[in-house]
C-alpha positions in Angstrom: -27.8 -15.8 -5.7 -27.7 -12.7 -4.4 -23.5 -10.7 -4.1 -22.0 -10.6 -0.9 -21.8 -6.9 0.5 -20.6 -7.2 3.8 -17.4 -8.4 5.2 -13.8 -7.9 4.4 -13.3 -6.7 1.0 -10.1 -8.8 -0.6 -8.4 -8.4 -3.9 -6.4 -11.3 -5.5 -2.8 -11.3 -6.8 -0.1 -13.6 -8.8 1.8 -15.4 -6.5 6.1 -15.9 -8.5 5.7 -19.6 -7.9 3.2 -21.1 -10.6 0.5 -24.4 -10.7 1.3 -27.1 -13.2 -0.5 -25.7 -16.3 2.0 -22.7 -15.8 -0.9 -20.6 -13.9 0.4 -18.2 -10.8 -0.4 -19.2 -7.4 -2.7 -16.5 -5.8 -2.6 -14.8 -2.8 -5.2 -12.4 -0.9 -4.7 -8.9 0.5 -7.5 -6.8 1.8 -8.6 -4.2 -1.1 -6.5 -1.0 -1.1 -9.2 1.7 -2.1 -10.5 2.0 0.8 -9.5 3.9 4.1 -10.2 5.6 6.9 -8.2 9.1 8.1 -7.3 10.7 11.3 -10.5 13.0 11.1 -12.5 9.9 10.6 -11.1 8.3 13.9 -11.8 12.1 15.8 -15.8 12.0 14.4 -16.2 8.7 15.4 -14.5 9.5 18.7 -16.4 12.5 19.0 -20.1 10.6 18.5 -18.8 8.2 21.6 -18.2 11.4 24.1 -14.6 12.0 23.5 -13.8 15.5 23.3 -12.7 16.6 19.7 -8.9 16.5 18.6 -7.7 14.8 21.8 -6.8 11.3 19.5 -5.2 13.8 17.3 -3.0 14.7 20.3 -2.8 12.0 21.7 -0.9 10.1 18.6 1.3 12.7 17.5 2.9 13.0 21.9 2.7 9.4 21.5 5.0 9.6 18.1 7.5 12.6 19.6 8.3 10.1 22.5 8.5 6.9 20.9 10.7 8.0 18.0 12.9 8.9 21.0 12.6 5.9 22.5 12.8 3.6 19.6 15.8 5.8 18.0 17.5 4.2 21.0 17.0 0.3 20.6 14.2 0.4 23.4 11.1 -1.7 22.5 7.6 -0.1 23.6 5.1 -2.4 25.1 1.6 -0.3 24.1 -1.7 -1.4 24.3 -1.3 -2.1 20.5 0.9 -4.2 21.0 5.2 -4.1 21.1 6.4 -1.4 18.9 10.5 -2.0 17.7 13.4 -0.9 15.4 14.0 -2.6 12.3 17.8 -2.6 11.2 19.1 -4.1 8.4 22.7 -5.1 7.1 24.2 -3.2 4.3 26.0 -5.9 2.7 26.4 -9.8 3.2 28.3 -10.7 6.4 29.2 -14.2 8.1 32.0 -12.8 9.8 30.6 -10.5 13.5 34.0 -9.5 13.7 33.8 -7.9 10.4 30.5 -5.8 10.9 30.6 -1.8 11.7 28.4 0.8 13.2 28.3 2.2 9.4 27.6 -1.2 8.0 24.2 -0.9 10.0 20.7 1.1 8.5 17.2 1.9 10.3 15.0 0.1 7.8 11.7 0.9 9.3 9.3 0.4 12.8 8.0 -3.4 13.3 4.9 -3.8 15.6 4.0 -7.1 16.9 0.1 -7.0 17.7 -1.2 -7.2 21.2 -3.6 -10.2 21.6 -6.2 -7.5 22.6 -5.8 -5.7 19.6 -5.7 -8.9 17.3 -8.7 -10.4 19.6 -10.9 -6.7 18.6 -10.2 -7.0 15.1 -11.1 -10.4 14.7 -13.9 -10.4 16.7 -15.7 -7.6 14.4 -14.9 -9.8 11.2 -18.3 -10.8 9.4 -16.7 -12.5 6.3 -15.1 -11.3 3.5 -16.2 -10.1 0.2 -14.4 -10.6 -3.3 -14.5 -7.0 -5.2 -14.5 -6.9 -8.8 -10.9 -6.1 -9.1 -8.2 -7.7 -11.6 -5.6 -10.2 -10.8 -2.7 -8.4 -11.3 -2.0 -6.8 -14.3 -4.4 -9.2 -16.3 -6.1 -5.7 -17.9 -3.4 -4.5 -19.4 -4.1 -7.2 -22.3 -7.7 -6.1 -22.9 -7.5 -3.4 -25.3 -10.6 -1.8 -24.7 -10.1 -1.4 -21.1 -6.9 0.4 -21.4 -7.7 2.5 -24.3 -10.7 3.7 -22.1 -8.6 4.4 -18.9 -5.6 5.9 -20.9 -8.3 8.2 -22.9 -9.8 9.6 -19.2 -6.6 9.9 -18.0 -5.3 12.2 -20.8 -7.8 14.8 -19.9 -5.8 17.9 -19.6 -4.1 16.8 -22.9 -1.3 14.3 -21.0 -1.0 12.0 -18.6 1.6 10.9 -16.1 2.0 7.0 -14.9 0.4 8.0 -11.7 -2.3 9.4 -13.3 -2.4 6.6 -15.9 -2.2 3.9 -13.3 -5.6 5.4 -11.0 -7.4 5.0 -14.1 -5.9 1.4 -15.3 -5.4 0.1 -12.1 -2.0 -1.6 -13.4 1.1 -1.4 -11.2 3.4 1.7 -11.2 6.0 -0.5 -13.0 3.2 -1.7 -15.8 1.8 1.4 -16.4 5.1 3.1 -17.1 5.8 0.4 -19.0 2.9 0.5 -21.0 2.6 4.4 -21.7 6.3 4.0 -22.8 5.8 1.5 -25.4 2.3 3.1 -26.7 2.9 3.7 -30.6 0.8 6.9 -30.2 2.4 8.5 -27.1 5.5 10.6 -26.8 7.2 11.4 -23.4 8.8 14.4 -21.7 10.7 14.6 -19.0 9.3 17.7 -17.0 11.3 18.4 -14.0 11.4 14.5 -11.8 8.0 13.5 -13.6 7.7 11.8 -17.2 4.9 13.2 -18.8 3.0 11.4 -21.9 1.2 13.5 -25.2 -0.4 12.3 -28.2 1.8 12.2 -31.2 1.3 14.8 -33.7 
């Protein structure tokens, strides 16, 4: 049977709550390799008529005036959809009476799709497509696999977790956790960034 190669590409991760033979629940997230950019919106702009750099200018006045607007509690109705503040408690309160200006933190921009927007996306769907990726950190316990990535990574003669975890594709958290525990490895702190060397 011939393999999928259109569609969605998803990847597959470990769910906290577990099956009964002790297995983790999955759940799906497109893959996260792959991307577009800003200069890849303007070409494709560009090949439909639109005159070059005018998205470009277009976003960043539409950022300068609604970080204005949202820094002041206004939600923005957009073609995208609504635009809002996030805000978030610091602390646990059941008390209103008790809660202060300081007790409150911007925690980040919530947009609520447009059914336009939802309606174009899922109109263009053809599918999806499983890629070849692990389940979450299932690698890290095939030796071969990690000696390989760890080896390619230590190509200027260390490696950082960063680097380590392009090559192993383990979380940020697992490959420092990893490279920290490797018998063969020593680390150095080199200004914020640990860095990992063979042992002599």
């Amino acid at each position: 049977m011939p393999r999928k190669t259109d569609g969605m590409p998803f990847e597959l991760y470990p769910r906290p709550t577990k099956d009964k033979d002790g297995k983790p629940f999955l759940y799906v997230r497109p893959a996260k390799n792959i991307k577009r950019t800003m200069k890849d919106v303007e070409g494709y702009c560009s090949f439909r008529g639109m005159n070059g750099g005018l998205m470009t200018l277009a976003f960043e006045n539409f950022i300068d005036v609604c970080g204005e607007w949202l820094s002041q509690g206004y939600r923005i109705e957009t073609p995208f959809g609504v635009f809002s503040a996030k805000l978030k408690l610091n602390g646990d309160f059941s008390d209103p009476s008790k809660v202060k200006p300081a007790d409150v933190e911007f925690a980040g921009i919530e947009l609520t799709p447009s059914k336009h927007f939802l309606k174009a996306v899922k109109y263009r769907v053809n599918g999806f497509r499983k890629t070849t990726s692990h389940v979450g950190n299932e690698q890290m316990h095939d030796k071969a696999l990690m000696d390989e990535a760890l080896r390619k990574s230590m190509v200027q003669g260390f490696t950082t977790i960063s680097r380590f975890q392009a090559y192993s594709g383990l979380t940020y958290y697992s490959a420092h956790r990893y490279l920290a525990r490797h018998p063969h490895l020593h680390q150095e702190r080199i200004g914020r960034t640990y860095q990992y060397f063979w042992k002599d």
